[in-house]
N, C-alpha and C positions, 0 to 999 in steps of 0.2 A: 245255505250251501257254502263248504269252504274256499276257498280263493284255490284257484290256480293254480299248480305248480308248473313253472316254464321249465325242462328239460330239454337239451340237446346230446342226445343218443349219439356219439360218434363210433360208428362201427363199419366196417368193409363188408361183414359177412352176413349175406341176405336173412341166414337162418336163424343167427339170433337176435338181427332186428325186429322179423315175424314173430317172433318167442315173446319178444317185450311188447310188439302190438299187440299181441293177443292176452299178454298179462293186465296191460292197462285195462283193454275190454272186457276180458272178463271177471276184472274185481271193482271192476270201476272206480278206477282210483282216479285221484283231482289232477290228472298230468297231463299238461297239454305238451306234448311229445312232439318233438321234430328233429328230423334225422339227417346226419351227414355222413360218407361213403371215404372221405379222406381229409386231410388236413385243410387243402386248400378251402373245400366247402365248410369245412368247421369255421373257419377264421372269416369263410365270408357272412356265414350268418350270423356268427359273434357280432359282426359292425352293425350287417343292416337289417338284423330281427330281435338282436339283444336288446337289452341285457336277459340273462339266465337263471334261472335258479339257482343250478346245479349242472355240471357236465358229465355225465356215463362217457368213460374215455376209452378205447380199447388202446394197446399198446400198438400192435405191430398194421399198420397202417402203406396204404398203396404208397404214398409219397412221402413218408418220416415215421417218425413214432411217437405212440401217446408222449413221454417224457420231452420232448421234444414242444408240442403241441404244449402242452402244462407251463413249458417256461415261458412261451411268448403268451399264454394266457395271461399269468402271475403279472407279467410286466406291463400289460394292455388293461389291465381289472381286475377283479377280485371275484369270479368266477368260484366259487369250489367247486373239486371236482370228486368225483368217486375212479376208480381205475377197474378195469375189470379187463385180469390177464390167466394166463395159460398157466396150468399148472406146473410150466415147466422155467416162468418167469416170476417164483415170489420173489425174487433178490430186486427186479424189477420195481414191483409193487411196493415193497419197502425203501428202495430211496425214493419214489415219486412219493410217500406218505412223510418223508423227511424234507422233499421240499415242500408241503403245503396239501397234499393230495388230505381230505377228508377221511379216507378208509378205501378198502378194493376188497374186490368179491372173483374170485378163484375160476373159471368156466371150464363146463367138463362139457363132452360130446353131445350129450343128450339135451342139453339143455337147461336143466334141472335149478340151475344157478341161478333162475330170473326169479326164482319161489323166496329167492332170500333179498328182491331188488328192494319191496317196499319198505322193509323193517332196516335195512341200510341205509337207503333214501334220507329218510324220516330219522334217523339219527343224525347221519351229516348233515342234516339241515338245522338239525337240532343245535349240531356243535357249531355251524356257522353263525346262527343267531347267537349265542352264546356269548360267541367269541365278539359279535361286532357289541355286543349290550357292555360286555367287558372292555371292548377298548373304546365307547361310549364314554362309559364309566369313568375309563382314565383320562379321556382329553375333559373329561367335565371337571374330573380332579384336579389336573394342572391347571385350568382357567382359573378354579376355585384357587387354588393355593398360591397360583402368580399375582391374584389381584387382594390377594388379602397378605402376600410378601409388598406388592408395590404399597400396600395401604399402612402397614407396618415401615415400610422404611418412610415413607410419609411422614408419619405421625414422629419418627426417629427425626426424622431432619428437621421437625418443625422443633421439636422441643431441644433438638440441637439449636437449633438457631436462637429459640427463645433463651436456652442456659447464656449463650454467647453475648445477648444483645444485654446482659446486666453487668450494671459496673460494679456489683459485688463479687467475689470470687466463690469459686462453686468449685468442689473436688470430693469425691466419693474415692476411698482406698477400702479393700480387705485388713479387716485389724488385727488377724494372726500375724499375716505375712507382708502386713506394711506393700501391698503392693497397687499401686495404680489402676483404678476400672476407670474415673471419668473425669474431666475436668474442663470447665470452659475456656474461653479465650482470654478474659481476665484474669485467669490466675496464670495462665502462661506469658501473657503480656508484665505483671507485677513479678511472676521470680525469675523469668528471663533467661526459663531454658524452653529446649525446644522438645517437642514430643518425644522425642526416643527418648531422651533425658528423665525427662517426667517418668516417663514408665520405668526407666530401670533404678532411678530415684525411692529411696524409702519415705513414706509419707510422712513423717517423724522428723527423723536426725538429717533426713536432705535439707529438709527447712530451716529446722530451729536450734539453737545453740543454748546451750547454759542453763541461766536460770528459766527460760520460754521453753527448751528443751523438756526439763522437767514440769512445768506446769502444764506442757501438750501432755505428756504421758499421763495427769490426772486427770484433764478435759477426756482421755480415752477411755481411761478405766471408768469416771462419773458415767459416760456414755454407756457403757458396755452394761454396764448393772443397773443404772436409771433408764437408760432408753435415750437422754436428753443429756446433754449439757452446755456448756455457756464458757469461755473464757477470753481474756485480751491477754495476747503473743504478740513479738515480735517476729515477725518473716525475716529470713536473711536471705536474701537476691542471688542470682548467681556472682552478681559482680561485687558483693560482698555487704552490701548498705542493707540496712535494715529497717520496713514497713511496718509500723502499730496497727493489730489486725483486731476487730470484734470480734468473736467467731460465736455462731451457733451450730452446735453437732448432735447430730441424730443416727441414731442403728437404725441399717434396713436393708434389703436383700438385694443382690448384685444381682448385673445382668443376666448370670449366667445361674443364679440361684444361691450363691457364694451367702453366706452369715456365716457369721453376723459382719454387715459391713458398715463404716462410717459415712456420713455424709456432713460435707465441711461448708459450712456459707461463711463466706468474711467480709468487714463491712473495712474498709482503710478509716482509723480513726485518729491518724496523726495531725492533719489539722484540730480535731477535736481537742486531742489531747494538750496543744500547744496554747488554744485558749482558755482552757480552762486552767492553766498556767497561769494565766497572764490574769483571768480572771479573780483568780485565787488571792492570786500578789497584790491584785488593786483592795480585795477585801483586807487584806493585813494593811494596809499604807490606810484604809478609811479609819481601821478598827482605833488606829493612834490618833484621828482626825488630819491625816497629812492634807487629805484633799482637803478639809475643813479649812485648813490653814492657808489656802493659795497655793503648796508646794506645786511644782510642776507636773503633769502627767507621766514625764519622763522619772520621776521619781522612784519607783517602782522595780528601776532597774538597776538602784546601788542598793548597799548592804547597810548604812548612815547614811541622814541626810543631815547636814549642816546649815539653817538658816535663820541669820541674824541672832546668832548668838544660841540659839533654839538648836538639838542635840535632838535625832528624832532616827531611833532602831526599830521597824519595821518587826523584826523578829523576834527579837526580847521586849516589846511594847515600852521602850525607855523614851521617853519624852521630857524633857527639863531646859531650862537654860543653864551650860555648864561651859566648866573650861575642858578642852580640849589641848593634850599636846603630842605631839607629832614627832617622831625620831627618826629620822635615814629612811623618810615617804614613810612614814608607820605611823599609824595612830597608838601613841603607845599609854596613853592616861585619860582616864575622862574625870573632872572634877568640879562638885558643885561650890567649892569653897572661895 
């Protein structure tokens, strides 16, 4: 057996409340029917017999009117209702279906209009499930789509944080249009402008000068046709000074879907760079035996060494005992004679 249907008939007029009693009984339909005579009884069995199915509304009412009755429904719950007015009030029946009213059904003299209640019924009820499975639908959507935006900006901030928390610099640009999509805290720390800057900054010629200048442009081009490339720049700062950067560069697709775009890791390798310097300089001073010979450590850091008579050029491997002579602070002779 099917469930139920809770109806409240609001109508004034004896005769076609009897019409609709005698519809339910004699098609026996699933409606458990209970009836109010005016507004006031409407609204009290709304509180203390509701909830409704569905409300049969007539319009013209002892103490207000359907439209009337409709709006403090709307505002008290979600009731749908059907309207059922005079054929002299469709203007009626169509704003009460523009505020919310289900459908209305026309009433003529004879009564004849209750032959059309169940196939009305049974649609508005239809369109009400409809409509709640649809805004169902939607609040299940936005739950869905709120928690999989907070899950997404999540996973944003974490890999924000993680690009941040490396003391390499990290910068992704578009390589048409040299333009800024990302950059950590490191690289804005080492060239020592500030966001707006960075973005309206070229990722190129903002940075590098000269000969770094054009060697980025081949690290681009390498990239753009290999996929991969590798090169050491120099950065130049905002404040003018200039960083020895490793960099590793990779194509890969922007935020917003943008290719081909560059991705820049850079490693600061000017300490590096300064010992291998220094290392470099101790292998030329062994390769003559300086250190072999006692010279000092410090050695390393003139152009000749002069000791005890020993004649010792680091860069041209000249080693000998010679005479030296000396002009206006110049060395201007060296001779073994």
């Amino acid at each position: 057996m099917s469930e139920l249907i809770r109806i409240l008939l609001v109508e004034d007029d004896e005769v076609d409340r009897l019409a609709v009693r005698r519809l339910v009984k004699r098609q026996a339909l699933n409606w458990a029917l209970q009836e109010a005579t005016n507004c006031a009884e409407a609204e009290a069995l709304l509180r203390e017999a509701g909830p409704f199915d569905l409300l049969l509304l007539d319009h013209q009412l002892p103490d207000g009117t359907g439209r009337e009755l409709q709006g403090r429904v709307a505002t008290n719950g979600a009731t749908p209702c059907v309207f059922l007015t005079g054929s002299t009030s469709i203007e009626i029946a169509v704003e009460a279906m523009r505020a919310g009213a289900l459908d209305f059904v026309v009433k003529d003299e004879s009564a004849r209009y209750v032959k059309l209640l169940p196939t009305v019924v049974q649609g508005a009820l239809d369109k009400h499930r409809a409509a709640r499975e649809l805004e169902s639908y939607r609040r299940d959507l936005e739950t869905l789509v709120d928690k999989r935006t907070a899950e997404l900006r999540s996973a944003l901030d974490f890999n924000t944080a993680a690009l941040d928390a490396l003391a390499d610099t990290f910068f992704v640009f578009e390589a048409a249009s040299q333009r800024a999509l990302h950059w950590n805290a490191s690289f804005r720390e080492v060239c020592g402008h500030d966001r707006a800057e960075i973005a309206q900054l070229p990722a190129l010629e903002g940075y590098y000068r000269g000969e770094a200048l054009a060697r980025a442009q081949e690290m681009k081009e390498q990239a753009l046709s290999r996929g991969r490339s590798t090169a050491e720049l120099e950065l130049t700062t905002k404040a003018g000074e200039t960083v020895a950067f490793e960099y590793s560069v990779s194509k890969v697709r922007g935020p917003q879907g943008e290719y081909p775009c560059l991705a820049m890791i850079g490693r600061d390798v000017t300490e590096r760079r300064a010992l291998n310097a220094r290392l470099a300089q101790a292998d030329r001073l062994a390769s003559v035996g300086l250190l072999a010979a006692g010279v000092p450590a410090f050695a390393q850091d003139f152009d000749l060494v002069i000791q005890n008579g020993r004649v010792m050029d680091p860069e041209t491997r000249y080693d000998a005992v010679a005479n030296v002579g000396i002009k206006d602070g110049t060395i201007a002779v060296i001779t073994e004679d």
